[in-house]
N, C-alpha and C positions, 0 to 999 in steps of 0.2 A: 504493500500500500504506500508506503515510503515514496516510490516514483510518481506517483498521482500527484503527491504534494509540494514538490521541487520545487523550487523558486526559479523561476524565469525570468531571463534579462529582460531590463524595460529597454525598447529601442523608443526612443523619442524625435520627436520632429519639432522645431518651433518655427513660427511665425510671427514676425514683429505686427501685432496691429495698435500697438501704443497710438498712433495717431487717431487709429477707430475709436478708442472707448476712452479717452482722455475727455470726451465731452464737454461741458460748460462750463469748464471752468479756462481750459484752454486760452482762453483769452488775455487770462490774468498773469499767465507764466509762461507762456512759450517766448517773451522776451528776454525771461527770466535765464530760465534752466531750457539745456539741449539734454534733455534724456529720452530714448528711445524715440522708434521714427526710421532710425538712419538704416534700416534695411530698408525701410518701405520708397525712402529718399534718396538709394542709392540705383532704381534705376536710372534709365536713359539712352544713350545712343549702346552702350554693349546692353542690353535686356535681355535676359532670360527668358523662354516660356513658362509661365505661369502653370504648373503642373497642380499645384494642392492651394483649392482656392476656402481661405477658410470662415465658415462662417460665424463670423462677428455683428450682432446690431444691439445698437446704443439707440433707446429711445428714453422721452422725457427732459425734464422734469416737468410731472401731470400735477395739477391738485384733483382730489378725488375725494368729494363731501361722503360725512359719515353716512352709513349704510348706503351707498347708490356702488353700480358694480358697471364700469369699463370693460369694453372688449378690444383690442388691438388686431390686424391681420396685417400679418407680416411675408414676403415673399423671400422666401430662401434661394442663394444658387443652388443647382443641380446637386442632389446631396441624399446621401441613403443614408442610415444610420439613427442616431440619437442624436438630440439638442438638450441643452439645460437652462432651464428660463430662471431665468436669478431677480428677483425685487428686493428693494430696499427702501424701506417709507420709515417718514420722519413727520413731529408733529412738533415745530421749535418753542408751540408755547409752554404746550407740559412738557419737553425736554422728553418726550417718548421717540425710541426708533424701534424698527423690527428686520427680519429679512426673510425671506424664503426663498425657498428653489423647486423646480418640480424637470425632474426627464423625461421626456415625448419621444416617442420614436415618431422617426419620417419613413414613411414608407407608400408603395403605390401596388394597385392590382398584379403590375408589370415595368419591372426592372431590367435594368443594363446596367453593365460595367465592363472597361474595358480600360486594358493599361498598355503601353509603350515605352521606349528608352527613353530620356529625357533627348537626347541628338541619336542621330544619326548622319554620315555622310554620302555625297550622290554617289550613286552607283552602289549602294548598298540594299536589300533585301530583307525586309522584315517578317514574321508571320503576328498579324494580330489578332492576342486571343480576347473574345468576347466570353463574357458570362451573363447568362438571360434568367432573372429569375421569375416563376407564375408563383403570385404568393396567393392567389385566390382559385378554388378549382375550375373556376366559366372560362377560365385563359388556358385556352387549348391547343392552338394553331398561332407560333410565332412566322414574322416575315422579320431578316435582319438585313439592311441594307446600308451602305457605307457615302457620305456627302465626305468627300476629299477637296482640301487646296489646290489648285494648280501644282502642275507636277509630281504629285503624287499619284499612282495607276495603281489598280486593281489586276493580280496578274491569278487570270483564273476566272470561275464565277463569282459577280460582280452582289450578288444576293444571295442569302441562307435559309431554308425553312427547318423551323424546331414544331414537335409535336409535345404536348405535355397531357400524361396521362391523370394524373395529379398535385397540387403545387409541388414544387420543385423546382431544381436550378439545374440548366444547362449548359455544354460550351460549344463553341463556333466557331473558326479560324479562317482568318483573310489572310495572305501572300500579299504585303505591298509593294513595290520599287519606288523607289524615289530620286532614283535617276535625274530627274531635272527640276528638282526641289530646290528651293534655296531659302535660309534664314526661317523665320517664325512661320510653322503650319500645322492647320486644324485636320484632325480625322475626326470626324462627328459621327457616330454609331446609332441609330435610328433601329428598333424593333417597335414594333406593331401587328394588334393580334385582339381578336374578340372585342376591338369597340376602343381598346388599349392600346395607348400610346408612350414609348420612351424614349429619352434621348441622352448622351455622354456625346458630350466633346472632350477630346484629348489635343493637347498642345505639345509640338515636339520642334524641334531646331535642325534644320538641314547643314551639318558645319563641313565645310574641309580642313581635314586638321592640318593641310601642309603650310607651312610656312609662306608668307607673303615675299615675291618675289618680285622685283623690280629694275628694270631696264631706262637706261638715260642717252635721250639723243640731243645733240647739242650744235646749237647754231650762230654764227656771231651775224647784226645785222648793223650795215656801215650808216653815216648820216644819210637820214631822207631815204633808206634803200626799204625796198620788198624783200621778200623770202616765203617758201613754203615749204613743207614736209608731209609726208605721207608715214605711217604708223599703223602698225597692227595689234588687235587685242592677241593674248596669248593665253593659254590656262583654262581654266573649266569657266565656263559661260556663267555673268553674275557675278565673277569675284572680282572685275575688270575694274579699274579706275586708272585717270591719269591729269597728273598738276602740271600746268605752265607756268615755268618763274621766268622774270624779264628783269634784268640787273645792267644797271652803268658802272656795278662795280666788276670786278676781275668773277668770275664763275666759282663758290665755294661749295656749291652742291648743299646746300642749306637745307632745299628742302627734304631729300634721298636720307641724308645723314638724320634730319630729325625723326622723320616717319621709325628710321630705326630704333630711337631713341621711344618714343611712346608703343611702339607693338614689343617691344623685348619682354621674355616671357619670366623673367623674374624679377619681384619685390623687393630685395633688404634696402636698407636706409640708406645706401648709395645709387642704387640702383630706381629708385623710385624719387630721388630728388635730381638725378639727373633728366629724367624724363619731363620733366616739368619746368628744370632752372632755365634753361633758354627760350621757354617760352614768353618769360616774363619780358622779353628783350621784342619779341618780334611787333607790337604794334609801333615799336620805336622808330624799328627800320623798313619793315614791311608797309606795305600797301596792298590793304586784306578786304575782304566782305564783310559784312555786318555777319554774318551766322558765323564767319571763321574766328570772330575777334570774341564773339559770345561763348563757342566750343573750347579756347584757350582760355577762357576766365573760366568756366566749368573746372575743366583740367589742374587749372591752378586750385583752386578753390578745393577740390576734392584733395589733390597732392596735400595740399597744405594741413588736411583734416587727417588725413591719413598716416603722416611724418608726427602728429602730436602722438601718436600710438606707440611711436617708438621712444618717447621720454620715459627716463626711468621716475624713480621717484626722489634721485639726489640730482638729476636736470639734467645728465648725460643720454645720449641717445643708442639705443642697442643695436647692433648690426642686424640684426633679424627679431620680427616683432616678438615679445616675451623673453627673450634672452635677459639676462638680469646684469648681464656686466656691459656697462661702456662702451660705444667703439670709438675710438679716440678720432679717428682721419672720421668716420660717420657723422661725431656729432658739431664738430667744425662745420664740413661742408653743407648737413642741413642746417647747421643754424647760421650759414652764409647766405642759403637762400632765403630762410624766412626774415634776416633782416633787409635782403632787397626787395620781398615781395610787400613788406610792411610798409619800405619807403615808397611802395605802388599803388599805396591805399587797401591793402588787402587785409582782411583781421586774422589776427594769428591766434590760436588755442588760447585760452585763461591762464596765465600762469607759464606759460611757456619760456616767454623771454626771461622772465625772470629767474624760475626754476634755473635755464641753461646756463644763464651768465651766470647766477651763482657757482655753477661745477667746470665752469672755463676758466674761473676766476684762482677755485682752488688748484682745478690741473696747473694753470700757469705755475702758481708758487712751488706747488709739488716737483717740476719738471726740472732731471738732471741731465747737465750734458755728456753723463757718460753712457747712454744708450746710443748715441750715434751710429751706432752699428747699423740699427734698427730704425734709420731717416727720421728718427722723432725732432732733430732741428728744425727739419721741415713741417713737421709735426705741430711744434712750439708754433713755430714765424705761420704757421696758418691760422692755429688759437690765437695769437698775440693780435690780428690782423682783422680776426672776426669780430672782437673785443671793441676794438678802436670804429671799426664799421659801426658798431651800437653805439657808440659815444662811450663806450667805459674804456679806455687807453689804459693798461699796464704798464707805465714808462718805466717802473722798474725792471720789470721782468724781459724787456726788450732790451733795456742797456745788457743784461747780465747773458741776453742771446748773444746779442753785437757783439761782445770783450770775448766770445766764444773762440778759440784760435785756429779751431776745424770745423769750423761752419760751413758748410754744404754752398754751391753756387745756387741751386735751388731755394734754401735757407734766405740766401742773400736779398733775393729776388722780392720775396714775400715780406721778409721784413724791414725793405724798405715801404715796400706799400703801406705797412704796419705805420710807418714812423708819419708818412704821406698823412693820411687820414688824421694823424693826433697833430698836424699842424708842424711839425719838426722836420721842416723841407729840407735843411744842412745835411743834419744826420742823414735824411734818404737819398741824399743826392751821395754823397761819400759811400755809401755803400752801394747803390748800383753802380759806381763807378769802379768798385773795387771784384764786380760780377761780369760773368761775359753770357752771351746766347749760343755757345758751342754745348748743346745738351746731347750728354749721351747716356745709355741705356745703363740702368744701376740694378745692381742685384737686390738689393732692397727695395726698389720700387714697389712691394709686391703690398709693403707697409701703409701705402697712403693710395694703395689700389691705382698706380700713377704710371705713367712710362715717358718717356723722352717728348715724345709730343707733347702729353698733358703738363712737361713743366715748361716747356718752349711755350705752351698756353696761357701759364699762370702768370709768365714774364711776361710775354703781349701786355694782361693786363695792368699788371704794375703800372707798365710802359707808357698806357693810353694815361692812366690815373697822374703820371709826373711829368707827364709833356714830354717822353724820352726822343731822343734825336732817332734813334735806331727803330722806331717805331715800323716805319714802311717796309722794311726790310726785315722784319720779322714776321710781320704779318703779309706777305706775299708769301714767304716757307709755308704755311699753315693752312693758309685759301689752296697752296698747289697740295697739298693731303688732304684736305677734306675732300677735294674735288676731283680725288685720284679713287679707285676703284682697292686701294687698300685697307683691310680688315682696321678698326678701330676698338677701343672696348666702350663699353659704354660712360666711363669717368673719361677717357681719353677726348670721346666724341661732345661731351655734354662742356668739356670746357672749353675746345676749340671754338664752340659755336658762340659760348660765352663772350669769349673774349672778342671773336669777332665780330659780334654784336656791339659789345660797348663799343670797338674801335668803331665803325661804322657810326651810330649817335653821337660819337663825340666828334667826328670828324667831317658827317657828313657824306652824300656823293650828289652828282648831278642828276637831275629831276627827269623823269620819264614822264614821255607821252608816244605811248604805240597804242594800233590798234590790233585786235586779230579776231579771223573769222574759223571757227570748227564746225565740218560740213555746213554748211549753209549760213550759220548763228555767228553775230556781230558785234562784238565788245569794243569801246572805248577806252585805255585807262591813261588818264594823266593824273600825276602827281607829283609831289615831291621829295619823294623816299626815293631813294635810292633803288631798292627792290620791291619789286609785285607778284602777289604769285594767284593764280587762279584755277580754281577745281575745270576739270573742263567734261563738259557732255559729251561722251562717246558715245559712239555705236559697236556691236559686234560686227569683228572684222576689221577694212582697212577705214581708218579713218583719214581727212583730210585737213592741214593746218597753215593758213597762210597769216602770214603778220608784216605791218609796216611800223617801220621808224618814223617818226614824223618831226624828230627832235636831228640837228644836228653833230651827234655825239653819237658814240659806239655802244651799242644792245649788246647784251650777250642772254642765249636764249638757251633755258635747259626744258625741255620736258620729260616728265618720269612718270613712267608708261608701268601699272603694276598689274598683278594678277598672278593666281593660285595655279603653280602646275597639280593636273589632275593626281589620282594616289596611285600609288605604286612609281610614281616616277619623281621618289628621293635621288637624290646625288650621296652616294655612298662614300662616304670621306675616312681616313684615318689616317694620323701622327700624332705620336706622342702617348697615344691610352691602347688598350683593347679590353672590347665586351665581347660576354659570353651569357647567355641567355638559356636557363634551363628549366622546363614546365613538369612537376610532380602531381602525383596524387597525393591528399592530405598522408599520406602512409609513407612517403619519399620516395615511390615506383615514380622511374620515369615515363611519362605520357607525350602524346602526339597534341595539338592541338590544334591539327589541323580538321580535324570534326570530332565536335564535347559533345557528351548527353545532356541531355537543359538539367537543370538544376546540378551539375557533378559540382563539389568544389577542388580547386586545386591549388598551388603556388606555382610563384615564379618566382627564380631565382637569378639574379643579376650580377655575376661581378663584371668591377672593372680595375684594371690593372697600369698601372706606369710602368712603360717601357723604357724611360729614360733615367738616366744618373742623377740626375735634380728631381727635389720635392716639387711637388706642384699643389697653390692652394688654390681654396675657393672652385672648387669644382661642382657641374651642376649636371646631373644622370637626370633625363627626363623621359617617360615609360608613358607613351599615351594607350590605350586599352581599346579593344573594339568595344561599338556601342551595344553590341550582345551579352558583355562579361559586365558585371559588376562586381567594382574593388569591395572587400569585406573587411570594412574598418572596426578591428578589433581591439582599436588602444584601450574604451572606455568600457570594455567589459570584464566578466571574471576568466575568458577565455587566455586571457594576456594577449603581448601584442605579437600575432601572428604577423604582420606587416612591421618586422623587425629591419635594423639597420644599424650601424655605428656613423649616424651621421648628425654632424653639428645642428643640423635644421632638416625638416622633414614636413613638405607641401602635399597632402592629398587634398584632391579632388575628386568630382563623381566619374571622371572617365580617365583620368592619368594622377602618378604620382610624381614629386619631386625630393630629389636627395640632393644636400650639398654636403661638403665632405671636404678633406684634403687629403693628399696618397702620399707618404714617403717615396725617397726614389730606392729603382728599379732593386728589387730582395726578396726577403722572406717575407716581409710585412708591405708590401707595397701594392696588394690586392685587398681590395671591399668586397663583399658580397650584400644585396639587398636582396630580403622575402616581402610579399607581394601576396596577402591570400584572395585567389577571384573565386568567381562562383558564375556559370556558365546560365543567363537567366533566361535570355530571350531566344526563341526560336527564330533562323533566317542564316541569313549570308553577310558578313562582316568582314571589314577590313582590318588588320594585325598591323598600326605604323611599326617602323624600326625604332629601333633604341639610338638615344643621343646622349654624349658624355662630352661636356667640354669646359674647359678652364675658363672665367668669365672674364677675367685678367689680360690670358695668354692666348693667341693662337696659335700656340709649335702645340698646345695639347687638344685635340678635336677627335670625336670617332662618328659616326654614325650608320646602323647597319639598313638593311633594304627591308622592307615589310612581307607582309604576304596575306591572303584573302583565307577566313576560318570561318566553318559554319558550326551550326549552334542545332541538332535534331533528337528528338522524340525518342 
């Protein structure tokens, strides 16, 4: 009897509806307090399908005189199950309250239910299962029939008939493709039978997991000249877009370089203030649309919301959200951008500044120069720098950098800017004189997540900040890499743009006025920014682009032509790492999985290994899942954690997981293994992406393998 009474893990689901039921009072505090909400606040342009819609209503406040009795009728979403009707009355003058509740099932003569993957990708194969239930015995003869979105097809008979010889519950199976689905779509399930009527919608996401891929063609146009171009979409149909930027400065690929910057698929505190720091710069220099300048205040605004997550609770900010220690180069360069996004009018978290400078204030005092090993000078003269940005200047702690006798040329650089902002133009001038711009590659760069370019970047800005003579000449080296087709990291890419940015506002360029026409359609732009950039309306297929100069001065024209190669056609790359990828039964028998039984569960087990003599950090394994397998996240139960790992930080999601990690070099210990427990759910044909492992820092460490098509049967 014992097994009858086991206790069962509770699997929980939440739903923020704080917004719903916060009611009438709302008025009084949402100026106040920001609590809860911010799921409901956080869609927008990426939106999820809305799979479990939950029913919440907030009605009142009634008065209701003694003994008289109120009826309410209330319309519920589509919903089987139970409801719990909860009242609370109150009488303020005898200081009397009460409350009750009562639970109602909802239910109808004839029901449906039917469930899907939250995504799917095109060219994938679903089976959808229906469940019909007759909860009364007149309901004898079901009809099930299917209302699809565009793009989605019925492969097989397109209707189902159920027979019920007594109430009862049935099931029913539809084959879909969704071959030329794209983004948000409805499958609406419809049964009908004896007089009875039902209906279920389900909402599912058409996604390609491949990476966004992009192609730049580029044109210069002389005073007063014409030009046109011809350009084709590439990729699976729907994922096409393409930007026209028109510049009188020299070509730095602005726009290619940022796009990479906001689609990069990982979070920590560098990584996600990069994505955002150079936008703050672009209405500066840009000449944008009203929607593009509204989607960069979003962007910022959300950035901004999201970096206050990573405060600890002594003001420093942790490399990865929850981590409880510091990350020293982290919480510098976010709190460099939240005091430029402040000085943009934007608000920054409660507490934030102040909390951080507080723990800038103690790192500075704390800081000894005999880490140098470890680039912390540069470390210091970026804290010292960030300080002075805010208006709180450490003149102590800067002299006691300067009197340093191996102070880094990077050091140098930075804290003159340092001295710049506290108004001590002597001092900075002496010390940039005593630095040069011959920057090369340091083995500790790995410290402040930096490399040769990104301190060639930081000098630019010094440079623009002190009026340096050597300005132009630094900043052509950096416009010729950004505009060059070589790998960047993301701190590398977010400060070139940086810099380039302020140099450009502070310096200015010559005022544009072109026009240009895409197939048929006619734009004007004049301005006086320097740079313009414009979404443009394609077609599938080749499209057509002709543009005039109208100003006497040199155009230069890039357009970046993007879109999604179909699946299965990854670019299989490797130096530096190798994966190995192996799929068990929960028992550790090796298994195929190239056709599961629906419901099996299994693991996967992933290592990845350094092939080189050098450590490598900051490494990111990313494992995307067909949309038939669902990941079986077992942190939060008594099972323990089957999806085990020795990794510093650990991303799931509903269809892939993320590890980050570092690998000593090449030995005994210089392989990871990650477990992964799935469970084979939905019936159909899916696609398996390959595995990716790559250093976020480095390019010499990249792997990534080729995929393959798994189905999921009965």
């Amino acid at each position: 009897m014992d097994e009858f009474y086991k206790r069962e893990t509770l699997g929980v689901k939440t739903w923020d509806v704080f917004d719903d039921v916060i009611g009438a009072y709302s008025g009084s505090i949402d100026q106040v307090f920001a609590i809860g909400g911010d799921g409901s606040a956080a869609g927008g342009k990426n939106k999820k399908a809305n799979r479990f819609k939950p029913v919440v209503t907030y009605l009142g406040p009634f008065n209701l005189e003694a003994g008289k009795t109120k009826t309410h009728q209330l319309k519920l979403p589509n919903y089987m199950g139970s409801v719990r009707t909860m009242i609370v009355a109150g009488n303020n003058e005898n200081e009397a309250y009460g409350s009750t509740d009562k639970t109602v099932p909802v239910k109808k003569p004839l029901m449906v239910l039917a469930t899907l993957p939250r995504k799917l990708s095109p060219g994938e194969k679903v089976t959808l299962p229906v469940t019909v239930f007759a909860m009364e015995p007149r309901v004898k003869n079901v009809t099930i029939s299917l209302k699809l979105s565009d793009g989605i097809s019925v492969v097989g008979e397109k209707t189902k008939a159920l027979s019920f010889a007594k109430p009862d519950e049935q099931m029913a199976y539809f084959e879909l493709d969704v071959s030329k689905a794209k983004g948000i779509n409805t499958v609406e399930v419809i049964a009908a039978g004896n007089g009875e009527k039902s209906t279920y919608k389900v909402e599912l996401d058409v996604v390609n997991t491949n990476p966004i891929t992009s192609k730049s063609i580029d044109k210069t146009l002389t005073a007063n000249a014409s030009e046109s171009l011809d350009f084709s979409t590439f990729g699976v149909v729907g994922t096409n877009s393409a930007t026209v930027e028109f510049s009188t400065l020299p070509p730095m690929d602005f726009t290619r370089r940022l796009h990479y910057l906001i689609q990069y698929p990982h979070g920590c505190v560098e990584q996600t203030t990069s994505s955002i720091f150079p936008q703050l710069f672009l209405e500066d220099i840009f000449d944008l649309t009203f929607d593009k300048k509204q989607e960069i205040r979003r962007n910022i605004e959300n950035g901004i919301k999201r970096l206050g997550h990573f405060q600890r609770p002594h003001g420093g900010l942790s490399y990865w959200m929850g981590e409880s220690n510091a990350d020293d180069w982290g919480t510098s360069y976010a709190g460099h951008f939240m005091i430029e996004a402040e000085k943009k009018g934007y608000v920054l978290p409660l507490t934030f500044k102040r909390n951080w400078l507080t723990y800038q204030k103690q790192a500075a005092r704390n800081w000894r120069p005999s880490y140098r090993t470890y680039n912390s000078d540069l470390a210091q003269a970026y804290r010292l720098y960030t300080m002075a940005l805010a208006g709180s200047p450490d003149l102590a702690s800067m002299n006691r950098l300067r009197e340093f006798s191996e102070i880094s040329n990077e050091a140098k650089w930075r804290l003159a800017a340092a001295y710049a902002l506290a108004g001590q133009n002597e001092a900075s001038d002496n010390i940039s004189q005593s630095a040069n711009i011959n920057f090369k590659p340091q083995r500790y760069n790995y410290y402040t997540y930096g490399s040769a370019d990104r301190n060639r970047a930081m000098a630019l800005e010094t440079m623009v900040l002190t009026k340096n003579a050597k300005t132009r000449e630094l900043a052509e080296t950096i416009a010729k890499d950004l505009s060059s087709n070589r790998w960047m990291s993301t701190q590398t890419t977010a400060y070139s743009l940086l810099a380039m940015a302020k140099l450009v506002n502070a310096n200015g360029g010559k005022a544009l006025s072109v026009n240009y026409t895409i197939n048929g359609k006619t734009e004007t732009i004049t301005t006086k920014n320097a740079i313009a950039q414009r979404d443009l309306p394609i077609v599938d297929g080749t499209n057509k682009l002709a543009f005039t100069n109208a100003k006497d001065n040199i155009v230069y024209v890039r357009v970046l032509n993007s879109g999604k190669l179909p699946l299965g056609e990854e670019l299989v790359e490797q130096r530096g790492l190798n994966i190995s990828v192996q799929y068990t039964d929960v028992k550790g028998n090796k298994i195929n999985v190239t056709k599961l039984m629906q419901g099996q569960d299994f693991v996967a087990s992933v290592s990845v290994s350094n092939l080189k003599n050098t450590a490598v950090n900051d490494v990111a394994l990313t494992q995307i899942f067909p949309s038939g397998w669902e990941i079986v996240n077992t942190r939060f139960t008594a099972f323990g954690s089957t999806t085990t790992s020795t990794a510093r930080h650990t991303d799931i999601r509903d269809d892939r997981v993320n590890f980050y990690f570092d690998l000593p070099e090449k030995g005994k210990h210089s392989t990871k293994t990650f477990n992964v427990m799935l469970n084979a759910s939905y019936l159909g044909t899916y696609y398996l992406p390959g595995v990716q492992a790559e250093a976020m820092y480095d390019d010499a460490f990249l792997v990534r393998t080729k995929g393959q098509w798994v189905m999921v049967e009965k």
